[in-house]
N, CA, C and O atoms as a GROMACS GRO file, in nm:
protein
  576
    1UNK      N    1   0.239   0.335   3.710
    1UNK     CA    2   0.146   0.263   3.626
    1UNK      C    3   0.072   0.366   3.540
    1UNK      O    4   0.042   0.476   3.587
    2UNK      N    5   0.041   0.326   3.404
    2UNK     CA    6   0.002   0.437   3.341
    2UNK      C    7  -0.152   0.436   3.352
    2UNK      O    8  -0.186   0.334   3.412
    3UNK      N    9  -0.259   0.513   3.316
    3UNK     CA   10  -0.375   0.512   3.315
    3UNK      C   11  -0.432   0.400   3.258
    3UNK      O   12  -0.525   0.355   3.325
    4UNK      N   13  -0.410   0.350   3.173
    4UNK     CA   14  -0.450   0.238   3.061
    4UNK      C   15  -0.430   0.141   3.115
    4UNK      O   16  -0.528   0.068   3.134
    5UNK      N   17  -0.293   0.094   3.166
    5UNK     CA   18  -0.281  -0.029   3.276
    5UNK      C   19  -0.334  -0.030   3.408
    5UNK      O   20  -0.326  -0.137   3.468
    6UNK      N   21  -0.390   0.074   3.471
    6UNK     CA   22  -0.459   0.083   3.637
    6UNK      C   23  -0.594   0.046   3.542
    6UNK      O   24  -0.641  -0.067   3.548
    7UNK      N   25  -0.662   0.165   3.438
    7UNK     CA   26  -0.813   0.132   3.389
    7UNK      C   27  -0.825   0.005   3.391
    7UNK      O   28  -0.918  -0.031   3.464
    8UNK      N   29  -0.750  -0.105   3.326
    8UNK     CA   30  -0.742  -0.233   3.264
    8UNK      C   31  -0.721  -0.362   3.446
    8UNK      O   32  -0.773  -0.470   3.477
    9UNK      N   33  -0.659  -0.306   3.490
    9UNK     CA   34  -0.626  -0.371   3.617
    9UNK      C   35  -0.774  -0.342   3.722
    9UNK      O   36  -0.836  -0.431   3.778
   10UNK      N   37  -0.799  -0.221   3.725
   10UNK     CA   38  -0.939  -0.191   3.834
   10UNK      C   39  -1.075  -0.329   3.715
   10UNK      O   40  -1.147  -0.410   3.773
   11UNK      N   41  -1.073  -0.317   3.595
   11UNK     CA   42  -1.164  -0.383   3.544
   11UNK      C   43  -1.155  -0.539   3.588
   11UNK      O   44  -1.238  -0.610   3.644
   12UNK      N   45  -1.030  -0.566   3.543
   12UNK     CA   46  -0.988  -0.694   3.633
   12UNK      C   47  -1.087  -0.755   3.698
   12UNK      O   48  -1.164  -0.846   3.667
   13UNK      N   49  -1.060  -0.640   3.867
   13UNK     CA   50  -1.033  -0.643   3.942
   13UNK      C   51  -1.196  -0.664   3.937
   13UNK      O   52  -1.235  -0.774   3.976
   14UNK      N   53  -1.258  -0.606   3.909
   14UNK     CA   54  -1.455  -0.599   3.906
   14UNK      C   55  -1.507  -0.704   3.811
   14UNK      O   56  -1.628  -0.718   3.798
   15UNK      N   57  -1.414  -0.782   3.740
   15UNK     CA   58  -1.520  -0.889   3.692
   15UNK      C   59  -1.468  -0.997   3.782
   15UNK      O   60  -1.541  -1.093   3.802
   16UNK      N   61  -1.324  -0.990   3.852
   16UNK     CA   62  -1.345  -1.133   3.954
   16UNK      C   63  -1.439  -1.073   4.020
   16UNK      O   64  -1.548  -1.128   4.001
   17UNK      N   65  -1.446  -0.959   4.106
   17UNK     CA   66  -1.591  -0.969   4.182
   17UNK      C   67  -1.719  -0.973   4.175
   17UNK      O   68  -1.790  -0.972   4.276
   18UNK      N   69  -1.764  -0.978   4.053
   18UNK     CA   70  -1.876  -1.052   3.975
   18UNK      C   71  -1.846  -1.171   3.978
   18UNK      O   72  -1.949  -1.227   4.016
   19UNK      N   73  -1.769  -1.246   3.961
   19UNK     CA   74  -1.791  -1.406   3.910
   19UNK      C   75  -1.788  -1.462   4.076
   19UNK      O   76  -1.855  -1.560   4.109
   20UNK      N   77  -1.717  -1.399   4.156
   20UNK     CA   78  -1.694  -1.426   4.291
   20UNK      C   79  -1.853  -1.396   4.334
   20UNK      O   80  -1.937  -1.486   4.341
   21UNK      N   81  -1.878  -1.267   4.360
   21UNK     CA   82  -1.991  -1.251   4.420
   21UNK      C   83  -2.163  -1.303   4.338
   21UNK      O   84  -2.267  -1.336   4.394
   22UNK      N   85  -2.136  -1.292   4.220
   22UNK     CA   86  -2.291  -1.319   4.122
   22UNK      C   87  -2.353  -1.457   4.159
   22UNK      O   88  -2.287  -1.534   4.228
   23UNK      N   89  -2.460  -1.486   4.120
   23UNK     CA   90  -2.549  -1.582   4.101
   23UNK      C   91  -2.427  -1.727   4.058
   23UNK      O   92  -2.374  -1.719   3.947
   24UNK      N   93  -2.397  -1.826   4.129
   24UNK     CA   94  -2.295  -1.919   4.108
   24UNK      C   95  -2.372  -2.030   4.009
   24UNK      O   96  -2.488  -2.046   4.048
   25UNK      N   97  -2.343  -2.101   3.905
   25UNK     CA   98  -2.395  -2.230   3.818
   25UNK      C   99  -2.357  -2.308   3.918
   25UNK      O  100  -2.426  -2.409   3.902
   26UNK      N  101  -2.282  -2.326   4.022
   26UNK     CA  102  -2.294  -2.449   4.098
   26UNK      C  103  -2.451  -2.468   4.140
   26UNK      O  104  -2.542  -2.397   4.182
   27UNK      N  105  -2.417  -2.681   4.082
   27UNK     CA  106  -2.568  -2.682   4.163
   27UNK      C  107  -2.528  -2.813   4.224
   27UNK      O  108  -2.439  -2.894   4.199
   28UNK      N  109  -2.628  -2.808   4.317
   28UNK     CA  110  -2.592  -2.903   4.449
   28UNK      C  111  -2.681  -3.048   4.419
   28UNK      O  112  -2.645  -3.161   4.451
   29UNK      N  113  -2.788  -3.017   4.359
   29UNK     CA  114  -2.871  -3.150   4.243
   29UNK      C  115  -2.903  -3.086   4.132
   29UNK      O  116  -2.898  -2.964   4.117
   30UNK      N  117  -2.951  -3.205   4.016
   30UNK     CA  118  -3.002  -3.174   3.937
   30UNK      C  119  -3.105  -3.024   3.949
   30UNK      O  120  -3.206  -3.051   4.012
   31UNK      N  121  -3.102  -2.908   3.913
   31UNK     CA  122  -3.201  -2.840   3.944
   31UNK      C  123  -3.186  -2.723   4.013
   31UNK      O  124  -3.229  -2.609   3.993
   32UNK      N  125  -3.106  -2.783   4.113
   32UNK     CA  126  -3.091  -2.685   4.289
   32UNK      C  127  -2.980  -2.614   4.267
   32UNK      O  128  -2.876  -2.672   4.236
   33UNK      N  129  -2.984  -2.483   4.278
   33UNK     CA  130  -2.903  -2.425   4.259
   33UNK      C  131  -2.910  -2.322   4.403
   33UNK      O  132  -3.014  -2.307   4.469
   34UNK      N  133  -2.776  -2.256   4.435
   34UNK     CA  134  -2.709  -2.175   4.554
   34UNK      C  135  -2.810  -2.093   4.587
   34UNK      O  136  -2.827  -2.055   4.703
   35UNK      N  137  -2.900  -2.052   4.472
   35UNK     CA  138  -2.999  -1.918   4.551
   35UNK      C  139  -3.131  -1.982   4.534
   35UNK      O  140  -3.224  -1.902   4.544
   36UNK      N  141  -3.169  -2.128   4.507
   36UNK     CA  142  -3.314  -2.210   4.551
   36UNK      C  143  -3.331  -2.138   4.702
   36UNK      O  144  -3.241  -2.109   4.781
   37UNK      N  145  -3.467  -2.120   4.716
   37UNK     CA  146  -3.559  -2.098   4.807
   37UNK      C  147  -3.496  -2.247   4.918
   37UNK      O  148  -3.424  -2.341   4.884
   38UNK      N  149  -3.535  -2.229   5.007
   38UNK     CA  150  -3.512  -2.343   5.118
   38UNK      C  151  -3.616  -2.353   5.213
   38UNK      O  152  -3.671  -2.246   5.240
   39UNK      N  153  -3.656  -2.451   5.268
   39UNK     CA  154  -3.792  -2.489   5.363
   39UNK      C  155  -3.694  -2.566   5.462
   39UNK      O  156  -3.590  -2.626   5.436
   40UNK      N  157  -3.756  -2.546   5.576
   40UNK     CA  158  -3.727  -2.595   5.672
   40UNK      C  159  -3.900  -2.677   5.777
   40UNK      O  160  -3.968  -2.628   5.867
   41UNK      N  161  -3.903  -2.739   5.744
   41UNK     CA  162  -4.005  -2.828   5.842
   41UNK      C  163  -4.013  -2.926   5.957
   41UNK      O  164  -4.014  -3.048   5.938
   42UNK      N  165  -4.021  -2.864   6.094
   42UNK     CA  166  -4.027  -2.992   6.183
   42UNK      C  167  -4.160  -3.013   6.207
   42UNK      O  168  -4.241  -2.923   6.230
   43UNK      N  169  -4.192  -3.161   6.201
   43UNK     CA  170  -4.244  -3.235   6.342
   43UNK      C  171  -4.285  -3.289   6.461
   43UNK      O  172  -4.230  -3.398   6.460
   44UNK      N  173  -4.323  -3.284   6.525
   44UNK     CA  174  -4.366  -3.341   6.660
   44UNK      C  175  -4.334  -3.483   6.661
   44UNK      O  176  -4.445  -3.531   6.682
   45UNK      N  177  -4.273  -3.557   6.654
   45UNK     CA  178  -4.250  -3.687   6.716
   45UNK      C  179  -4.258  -3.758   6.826
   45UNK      O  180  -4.267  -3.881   6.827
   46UNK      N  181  -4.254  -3.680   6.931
   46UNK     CA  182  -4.310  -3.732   7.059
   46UNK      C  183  -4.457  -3.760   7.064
   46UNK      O  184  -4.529  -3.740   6.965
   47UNK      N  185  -4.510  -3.815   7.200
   47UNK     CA  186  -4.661  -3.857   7.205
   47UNK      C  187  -4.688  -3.746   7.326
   47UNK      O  188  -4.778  -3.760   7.410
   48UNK      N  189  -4.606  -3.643   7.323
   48UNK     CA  190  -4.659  -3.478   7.411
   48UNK      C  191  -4.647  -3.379   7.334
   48UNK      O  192  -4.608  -3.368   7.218
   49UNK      N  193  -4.686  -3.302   7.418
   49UNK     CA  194  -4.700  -3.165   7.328
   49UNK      C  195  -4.544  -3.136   7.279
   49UNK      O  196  -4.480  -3.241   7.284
   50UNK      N  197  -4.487  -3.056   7.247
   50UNK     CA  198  -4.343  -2.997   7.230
   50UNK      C  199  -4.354  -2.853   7.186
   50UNK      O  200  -4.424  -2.811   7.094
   51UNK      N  201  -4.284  -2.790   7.255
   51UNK     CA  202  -4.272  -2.614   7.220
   51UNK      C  203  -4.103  -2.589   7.139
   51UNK      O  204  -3.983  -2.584   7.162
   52UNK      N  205  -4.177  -2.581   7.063
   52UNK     CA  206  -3.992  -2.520   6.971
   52UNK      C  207  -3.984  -2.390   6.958
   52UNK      O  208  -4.080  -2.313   6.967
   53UNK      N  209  -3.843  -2.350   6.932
   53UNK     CA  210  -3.825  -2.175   6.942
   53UNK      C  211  -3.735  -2.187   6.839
   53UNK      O  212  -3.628  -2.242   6.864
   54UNK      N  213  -3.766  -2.132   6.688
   54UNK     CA  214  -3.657  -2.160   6.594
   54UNK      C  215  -3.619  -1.992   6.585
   54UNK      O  216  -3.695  -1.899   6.613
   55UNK      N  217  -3.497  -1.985   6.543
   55UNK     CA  218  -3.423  -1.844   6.506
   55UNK      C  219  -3.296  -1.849   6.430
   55UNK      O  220  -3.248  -1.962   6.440
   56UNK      N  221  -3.235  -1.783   6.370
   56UNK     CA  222  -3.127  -1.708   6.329
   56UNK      C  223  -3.023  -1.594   6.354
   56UNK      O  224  -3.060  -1.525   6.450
   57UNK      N  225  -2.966  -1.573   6.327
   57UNK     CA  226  -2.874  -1.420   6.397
   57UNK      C  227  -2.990  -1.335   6.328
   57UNK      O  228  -3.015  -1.256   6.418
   58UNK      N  229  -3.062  -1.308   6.240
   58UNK     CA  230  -3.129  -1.178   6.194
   58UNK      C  231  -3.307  -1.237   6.213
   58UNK      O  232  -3.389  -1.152   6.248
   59UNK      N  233  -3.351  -1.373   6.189
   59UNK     CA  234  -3.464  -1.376   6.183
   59UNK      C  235  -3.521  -1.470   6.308
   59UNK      O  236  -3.478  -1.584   6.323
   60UNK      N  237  -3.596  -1.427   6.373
   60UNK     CA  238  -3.711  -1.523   6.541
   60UNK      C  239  -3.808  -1.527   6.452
   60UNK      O  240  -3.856  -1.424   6.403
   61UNK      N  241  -3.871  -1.718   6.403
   61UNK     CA  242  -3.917  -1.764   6.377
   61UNK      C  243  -4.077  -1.765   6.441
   61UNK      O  244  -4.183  -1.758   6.378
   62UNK      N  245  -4.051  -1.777   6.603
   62UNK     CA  246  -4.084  -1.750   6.682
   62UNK      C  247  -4.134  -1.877   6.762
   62UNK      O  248  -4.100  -1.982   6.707
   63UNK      N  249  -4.227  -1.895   6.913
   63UNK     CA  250  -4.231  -2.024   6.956
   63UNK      C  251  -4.335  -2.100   6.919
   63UNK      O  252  -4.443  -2.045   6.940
   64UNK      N  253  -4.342  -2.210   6.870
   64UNK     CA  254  -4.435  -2.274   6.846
   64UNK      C  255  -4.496  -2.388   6.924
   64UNK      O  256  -4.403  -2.467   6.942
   65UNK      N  257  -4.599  -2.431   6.975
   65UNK     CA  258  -4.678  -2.494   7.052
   65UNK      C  259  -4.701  -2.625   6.967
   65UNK      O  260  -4.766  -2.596   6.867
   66UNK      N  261  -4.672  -2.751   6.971
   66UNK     CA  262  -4.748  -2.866   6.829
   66UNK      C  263  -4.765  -2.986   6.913
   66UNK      O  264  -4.684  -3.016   7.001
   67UNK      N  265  -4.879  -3.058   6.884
   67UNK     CA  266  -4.909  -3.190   6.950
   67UNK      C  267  -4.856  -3.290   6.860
   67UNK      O  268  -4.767  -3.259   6.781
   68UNK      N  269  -4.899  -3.397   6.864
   68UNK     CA  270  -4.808  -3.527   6.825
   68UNK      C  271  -4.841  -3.507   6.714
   68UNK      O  272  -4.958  -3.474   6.698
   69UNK      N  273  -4.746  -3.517   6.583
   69UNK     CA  274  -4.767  -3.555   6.446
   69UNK      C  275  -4.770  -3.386   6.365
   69UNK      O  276  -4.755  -3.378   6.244
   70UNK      N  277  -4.792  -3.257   6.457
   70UNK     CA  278  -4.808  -3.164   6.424
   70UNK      C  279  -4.681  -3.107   6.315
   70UNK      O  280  -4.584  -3.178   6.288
   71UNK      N  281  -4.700  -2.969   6.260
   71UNK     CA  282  -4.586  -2.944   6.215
   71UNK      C  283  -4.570  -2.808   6.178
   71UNK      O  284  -4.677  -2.747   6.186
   72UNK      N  285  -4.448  -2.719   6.128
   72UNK     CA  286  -4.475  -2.602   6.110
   72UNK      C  287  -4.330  -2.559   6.017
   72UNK      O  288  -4.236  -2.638   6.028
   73UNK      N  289  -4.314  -2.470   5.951
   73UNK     CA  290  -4.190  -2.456   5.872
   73UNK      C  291  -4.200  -2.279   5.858
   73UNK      O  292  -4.265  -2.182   5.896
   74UNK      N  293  -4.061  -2.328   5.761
   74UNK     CA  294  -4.027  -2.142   5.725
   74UNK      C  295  -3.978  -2.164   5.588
   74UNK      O  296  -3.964  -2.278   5.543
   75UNK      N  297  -3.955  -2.070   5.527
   75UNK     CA  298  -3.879  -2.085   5.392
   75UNK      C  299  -3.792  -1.923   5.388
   75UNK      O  300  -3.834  -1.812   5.420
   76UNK      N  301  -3.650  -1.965   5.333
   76UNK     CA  302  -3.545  -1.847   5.334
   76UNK      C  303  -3.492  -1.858   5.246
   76UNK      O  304  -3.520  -1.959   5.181
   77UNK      N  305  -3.368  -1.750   5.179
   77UNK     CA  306  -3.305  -1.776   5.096
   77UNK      C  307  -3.159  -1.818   5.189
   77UNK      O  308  -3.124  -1.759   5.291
   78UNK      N  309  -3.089  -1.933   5.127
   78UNK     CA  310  -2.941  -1.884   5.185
   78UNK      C  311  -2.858  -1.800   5.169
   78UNK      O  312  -2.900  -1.740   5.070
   79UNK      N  313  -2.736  -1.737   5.209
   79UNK     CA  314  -2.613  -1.685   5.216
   79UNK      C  315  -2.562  -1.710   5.118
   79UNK      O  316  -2.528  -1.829   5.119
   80UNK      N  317  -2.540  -1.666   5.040
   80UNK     CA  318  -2.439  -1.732   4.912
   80UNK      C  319  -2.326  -1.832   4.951
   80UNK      O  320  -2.301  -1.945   4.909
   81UNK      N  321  -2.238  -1.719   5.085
   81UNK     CA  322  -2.175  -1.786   5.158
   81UNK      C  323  -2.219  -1.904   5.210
   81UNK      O  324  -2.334  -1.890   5.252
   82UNK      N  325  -2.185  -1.996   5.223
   82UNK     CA  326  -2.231  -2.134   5.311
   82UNK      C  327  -2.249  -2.136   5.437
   82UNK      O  328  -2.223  -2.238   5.502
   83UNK      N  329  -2.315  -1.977   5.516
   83UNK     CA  330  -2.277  -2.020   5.646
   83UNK      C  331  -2.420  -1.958   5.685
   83UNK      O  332  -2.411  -1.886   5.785
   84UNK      N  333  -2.555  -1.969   5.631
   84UNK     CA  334  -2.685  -1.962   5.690
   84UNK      C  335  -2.701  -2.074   5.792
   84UNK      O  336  -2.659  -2.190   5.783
   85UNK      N  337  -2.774  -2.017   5.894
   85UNK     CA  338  -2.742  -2.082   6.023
   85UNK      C  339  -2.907  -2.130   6.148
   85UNK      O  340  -2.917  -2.026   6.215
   86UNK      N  341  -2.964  -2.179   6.174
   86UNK     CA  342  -3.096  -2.184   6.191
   86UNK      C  343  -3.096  -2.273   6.358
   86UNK      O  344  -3.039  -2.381   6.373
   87UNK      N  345  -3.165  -2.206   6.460
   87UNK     CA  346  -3.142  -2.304   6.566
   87UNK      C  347  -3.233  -2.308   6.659
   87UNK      O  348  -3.286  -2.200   6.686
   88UNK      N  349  -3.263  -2.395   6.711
   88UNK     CA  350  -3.413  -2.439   6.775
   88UNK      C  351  -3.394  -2.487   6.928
   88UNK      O  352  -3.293  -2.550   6.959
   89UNK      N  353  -3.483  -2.459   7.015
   89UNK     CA  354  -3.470  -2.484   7.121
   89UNK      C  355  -3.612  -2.565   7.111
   89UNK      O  356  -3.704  -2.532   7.036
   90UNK      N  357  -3.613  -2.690   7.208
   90UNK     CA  358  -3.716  -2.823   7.190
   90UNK      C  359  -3.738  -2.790   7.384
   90UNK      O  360  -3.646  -2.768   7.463
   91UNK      N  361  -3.876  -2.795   7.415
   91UNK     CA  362  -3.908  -2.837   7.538
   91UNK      C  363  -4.010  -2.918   7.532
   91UNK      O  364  -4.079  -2.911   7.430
   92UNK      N  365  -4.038  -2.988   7.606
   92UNK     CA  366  -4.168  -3.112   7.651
   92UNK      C  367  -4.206  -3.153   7.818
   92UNK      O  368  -4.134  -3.130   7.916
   93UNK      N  369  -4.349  -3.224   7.818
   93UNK     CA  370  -4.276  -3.254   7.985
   93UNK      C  371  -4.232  -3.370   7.992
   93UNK      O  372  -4.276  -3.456   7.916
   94UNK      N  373  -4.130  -3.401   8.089
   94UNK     CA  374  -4.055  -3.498   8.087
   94UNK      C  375  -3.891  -3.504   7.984
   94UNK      O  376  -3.816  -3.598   7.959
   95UNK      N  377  -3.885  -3.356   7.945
   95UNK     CA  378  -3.703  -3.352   7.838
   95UNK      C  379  -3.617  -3.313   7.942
   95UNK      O  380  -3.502  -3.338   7.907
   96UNK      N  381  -3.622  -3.247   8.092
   96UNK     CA  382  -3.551  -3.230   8.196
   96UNK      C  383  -3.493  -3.101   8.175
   96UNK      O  384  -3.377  -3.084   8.210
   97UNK      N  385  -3.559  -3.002   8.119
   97UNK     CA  386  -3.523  -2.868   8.046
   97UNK      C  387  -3.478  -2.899   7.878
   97UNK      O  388  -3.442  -2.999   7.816
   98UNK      N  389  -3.498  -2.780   7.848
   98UNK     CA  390  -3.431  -2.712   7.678
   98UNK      C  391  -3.323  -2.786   7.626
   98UNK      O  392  -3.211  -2.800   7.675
   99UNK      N  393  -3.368  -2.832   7.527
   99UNK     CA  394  -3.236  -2.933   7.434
   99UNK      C  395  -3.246  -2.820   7.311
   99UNK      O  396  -3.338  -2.742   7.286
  100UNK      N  397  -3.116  -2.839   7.241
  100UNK     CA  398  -3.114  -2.750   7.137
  100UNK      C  399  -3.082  -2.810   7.010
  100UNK      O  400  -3.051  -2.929   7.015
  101UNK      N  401  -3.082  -2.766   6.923
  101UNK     CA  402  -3.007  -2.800   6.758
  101UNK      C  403  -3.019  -2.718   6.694
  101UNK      O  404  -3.120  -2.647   6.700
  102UNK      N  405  -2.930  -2.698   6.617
  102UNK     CA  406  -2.904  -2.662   6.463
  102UNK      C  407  -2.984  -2.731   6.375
  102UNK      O  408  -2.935  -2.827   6.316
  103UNK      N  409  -3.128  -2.692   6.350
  103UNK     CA  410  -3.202  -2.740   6.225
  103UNK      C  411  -3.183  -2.733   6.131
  103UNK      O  412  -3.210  -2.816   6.044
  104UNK      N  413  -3.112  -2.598   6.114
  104UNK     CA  414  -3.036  -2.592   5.943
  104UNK      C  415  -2.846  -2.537   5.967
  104UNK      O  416  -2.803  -2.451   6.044
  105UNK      N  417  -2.776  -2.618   5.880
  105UNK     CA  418  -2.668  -2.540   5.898
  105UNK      C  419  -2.611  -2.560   5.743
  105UNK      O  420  -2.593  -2.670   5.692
  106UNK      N  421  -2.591  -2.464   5.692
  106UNK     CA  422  -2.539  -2.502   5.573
  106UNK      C  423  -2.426  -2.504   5.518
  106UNK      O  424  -2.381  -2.471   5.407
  107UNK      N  425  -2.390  -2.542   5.602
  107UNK     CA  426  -2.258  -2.628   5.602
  107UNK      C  427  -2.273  -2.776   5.656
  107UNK      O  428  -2.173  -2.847   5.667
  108UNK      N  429  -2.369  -2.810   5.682
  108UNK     CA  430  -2.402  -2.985   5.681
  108UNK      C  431  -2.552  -2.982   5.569
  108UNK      O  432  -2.564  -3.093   5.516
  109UNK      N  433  -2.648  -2.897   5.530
  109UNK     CA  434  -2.743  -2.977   5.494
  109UNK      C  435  -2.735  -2.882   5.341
  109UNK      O  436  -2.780  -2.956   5.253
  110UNK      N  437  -2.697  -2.754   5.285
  110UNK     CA  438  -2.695  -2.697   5.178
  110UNK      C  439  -2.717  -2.784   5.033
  110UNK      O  440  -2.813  -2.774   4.957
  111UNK      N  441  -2.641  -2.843   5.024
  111UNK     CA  442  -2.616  -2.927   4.927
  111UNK      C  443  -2.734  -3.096   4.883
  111UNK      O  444  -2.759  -3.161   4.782
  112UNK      N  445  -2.763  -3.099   4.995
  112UNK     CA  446  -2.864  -3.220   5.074
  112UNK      C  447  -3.009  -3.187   5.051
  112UNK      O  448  -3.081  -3.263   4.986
  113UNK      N  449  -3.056  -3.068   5.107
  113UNK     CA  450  -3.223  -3.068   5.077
  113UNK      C  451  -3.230  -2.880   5.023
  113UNK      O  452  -3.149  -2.788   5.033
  114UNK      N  453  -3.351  -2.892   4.973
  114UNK     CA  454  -3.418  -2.754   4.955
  114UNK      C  455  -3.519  -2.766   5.011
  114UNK      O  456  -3.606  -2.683   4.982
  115UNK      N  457  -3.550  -2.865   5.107
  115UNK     CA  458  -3.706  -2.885   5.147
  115UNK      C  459  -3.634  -3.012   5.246
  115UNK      O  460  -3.595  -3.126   5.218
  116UNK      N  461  -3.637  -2.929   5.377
  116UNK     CA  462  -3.538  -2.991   5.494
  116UNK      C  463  -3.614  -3.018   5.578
  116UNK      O  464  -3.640  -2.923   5.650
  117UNK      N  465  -3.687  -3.153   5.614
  117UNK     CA  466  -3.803  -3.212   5.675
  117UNK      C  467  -3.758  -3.243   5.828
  117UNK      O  468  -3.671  -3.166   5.788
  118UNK      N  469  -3.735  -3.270   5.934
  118UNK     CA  470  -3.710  -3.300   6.066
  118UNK      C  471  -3.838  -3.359   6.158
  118UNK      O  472  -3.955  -3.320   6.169
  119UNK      N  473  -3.772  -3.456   6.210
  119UNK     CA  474  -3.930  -3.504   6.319
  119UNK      C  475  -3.804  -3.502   6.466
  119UNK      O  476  -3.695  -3.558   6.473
  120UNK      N  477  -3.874  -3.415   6.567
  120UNK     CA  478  -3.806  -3.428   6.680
  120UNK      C  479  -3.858  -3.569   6.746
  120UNK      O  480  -3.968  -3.619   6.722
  121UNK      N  481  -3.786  -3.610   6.810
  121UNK     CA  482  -3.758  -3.741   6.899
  121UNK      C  483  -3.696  -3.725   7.052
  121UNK      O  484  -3.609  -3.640   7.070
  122UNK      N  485  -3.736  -3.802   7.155
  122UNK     CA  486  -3.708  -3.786   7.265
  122UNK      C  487  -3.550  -3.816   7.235
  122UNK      O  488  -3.493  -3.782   7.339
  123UNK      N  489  -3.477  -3.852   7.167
  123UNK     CA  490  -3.324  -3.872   7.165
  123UNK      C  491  -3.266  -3.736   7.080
  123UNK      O  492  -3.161  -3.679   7.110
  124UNK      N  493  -3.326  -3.707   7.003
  124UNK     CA  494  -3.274  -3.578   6.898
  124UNK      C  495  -3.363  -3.580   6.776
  124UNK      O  496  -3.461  -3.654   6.771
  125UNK      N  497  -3.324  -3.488   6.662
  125UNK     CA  498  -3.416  -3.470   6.572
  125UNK      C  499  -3.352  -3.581   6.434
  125UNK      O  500  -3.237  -3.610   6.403
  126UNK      N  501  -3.450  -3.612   6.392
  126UNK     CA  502  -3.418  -3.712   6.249
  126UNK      C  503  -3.448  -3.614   6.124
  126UNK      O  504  -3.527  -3.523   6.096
  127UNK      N  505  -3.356  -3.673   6.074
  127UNK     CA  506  -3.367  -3.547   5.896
  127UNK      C  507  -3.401  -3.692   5.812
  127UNK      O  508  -3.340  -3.798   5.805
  128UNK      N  509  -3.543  -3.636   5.742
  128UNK     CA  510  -3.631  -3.686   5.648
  128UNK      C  511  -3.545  -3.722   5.508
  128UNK      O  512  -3.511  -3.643   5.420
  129UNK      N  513  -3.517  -3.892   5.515
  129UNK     CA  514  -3.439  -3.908   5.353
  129UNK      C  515  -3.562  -3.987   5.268
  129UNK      O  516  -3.625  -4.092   5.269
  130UNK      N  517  -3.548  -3.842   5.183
  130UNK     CA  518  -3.653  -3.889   5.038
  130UNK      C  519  -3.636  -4.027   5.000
  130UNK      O  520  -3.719  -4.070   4.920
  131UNK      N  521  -3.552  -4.100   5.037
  131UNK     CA  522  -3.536  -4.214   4.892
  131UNK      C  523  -3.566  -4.360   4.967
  131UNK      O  524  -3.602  -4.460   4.905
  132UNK      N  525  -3.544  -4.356   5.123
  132UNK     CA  526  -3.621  -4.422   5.209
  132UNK      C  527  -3.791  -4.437   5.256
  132UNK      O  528  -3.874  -4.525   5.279
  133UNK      N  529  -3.776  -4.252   5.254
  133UNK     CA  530  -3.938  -4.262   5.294
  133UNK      C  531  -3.904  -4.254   5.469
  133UNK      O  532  -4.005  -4.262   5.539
  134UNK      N  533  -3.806  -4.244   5.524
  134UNK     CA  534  -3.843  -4.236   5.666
  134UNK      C  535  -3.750  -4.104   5.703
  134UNK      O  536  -3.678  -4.036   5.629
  135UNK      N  537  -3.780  -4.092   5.867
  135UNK     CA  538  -3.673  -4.000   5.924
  135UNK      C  539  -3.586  -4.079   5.994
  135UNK      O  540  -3.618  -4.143   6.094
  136UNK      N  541  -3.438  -4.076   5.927
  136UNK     CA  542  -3.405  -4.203   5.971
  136UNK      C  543  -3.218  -4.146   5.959
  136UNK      O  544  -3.128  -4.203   6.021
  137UNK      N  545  -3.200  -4.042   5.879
  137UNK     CA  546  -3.080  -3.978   5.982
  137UNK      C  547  -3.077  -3.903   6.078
  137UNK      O  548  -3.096  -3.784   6.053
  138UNK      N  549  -3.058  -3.935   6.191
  138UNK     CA  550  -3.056  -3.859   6.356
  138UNK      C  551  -2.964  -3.817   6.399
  138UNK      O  552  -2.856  -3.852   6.352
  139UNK      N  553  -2.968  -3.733   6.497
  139UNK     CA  554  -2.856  -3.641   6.555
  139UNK      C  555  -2.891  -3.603   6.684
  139UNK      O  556  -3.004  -3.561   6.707
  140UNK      N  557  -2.814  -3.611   6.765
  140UNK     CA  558  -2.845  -3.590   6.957
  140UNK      C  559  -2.824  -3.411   6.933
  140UNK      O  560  -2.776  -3.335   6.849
  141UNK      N  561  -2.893  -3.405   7.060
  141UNK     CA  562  -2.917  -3.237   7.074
  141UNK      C  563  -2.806  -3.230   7.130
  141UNK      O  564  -2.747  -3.306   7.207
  142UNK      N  565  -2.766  -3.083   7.063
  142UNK     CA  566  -2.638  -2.970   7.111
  142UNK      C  567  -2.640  -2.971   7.255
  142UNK      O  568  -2.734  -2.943   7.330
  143UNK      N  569  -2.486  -3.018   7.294
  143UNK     CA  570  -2.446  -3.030   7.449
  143UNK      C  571  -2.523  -2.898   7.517
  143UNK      O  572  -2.597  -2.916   7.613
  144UNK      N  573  -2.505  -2.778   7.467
  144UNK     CA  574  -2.594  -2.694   7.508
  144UNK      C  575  -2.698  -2.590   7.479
  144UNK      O  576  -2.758  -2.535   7.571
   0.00000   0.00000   0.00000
């Protein structure tokens, strides 16, 4: 290969990895785009106290203590990749030990909220739909 065709081929080769790796125009709503800020907020929904422990592979949120109606959040950027990952451990008295979930996975909610509301429930946590006004899609806690 002569110099002129490798120069021309390595350049290539560095603007797919710009268009691959850069800031993406996909947007997930009007507005929301791949590198929007993201909130994550739960609730207390029970009529007891509840201790949550939210974390990530790199970030401990840390444990939080909240009485009925209470609430507490975080805000992150995602992964470009789709695979930011967020997970909570729920105790109360009377849950029979630690139930868990995935509060954020973005690969179910990315596209869905930038401002990801949750009210825990003695059955699992409900994700807050704007256009209802309630928490009213639910999900049972992770078998473990």
């Amino acid at each position: 290969m002569t110099t002129a065709a490798a120069s021309l081929a390595t350049t290539a080769w560095m603007v797919m990895a710009i268009l691959i790796m850069g800031p993406s125009p996909t947007t997930a709503e009007e507005g929301q785009t791949l590198t929007d800020k993201t909130t994550v907020q739960i609730t207390n929904g029970l009529k007891v106290q509840l201790t949550a422990h939210c974390k990530s592979k790199d970030d401990d949120i840390g444990e939080k203590s909240l009485a009925f109606d209470d609430s507490f959040g975080w805000t992150f950027y995602p992964n470009y990749i789709p695979n930011t990952l967020f997970f909570c451990s729920f105790e109360w008295d009377g849950s029979g030990g630690k139930k868990y979930f995935d509060i954020y996975d973005a690969k179910r909610d990315e596209q869905r909220c930038t401002d990801c509301k949750w009210a825990i429930f003695h059955n699992g946590p409900c994700f807050y739909d704007e256009k209802a006004k309630l928490y009213d899609d639910c999900y049972p806690f992770n078998d473990s």
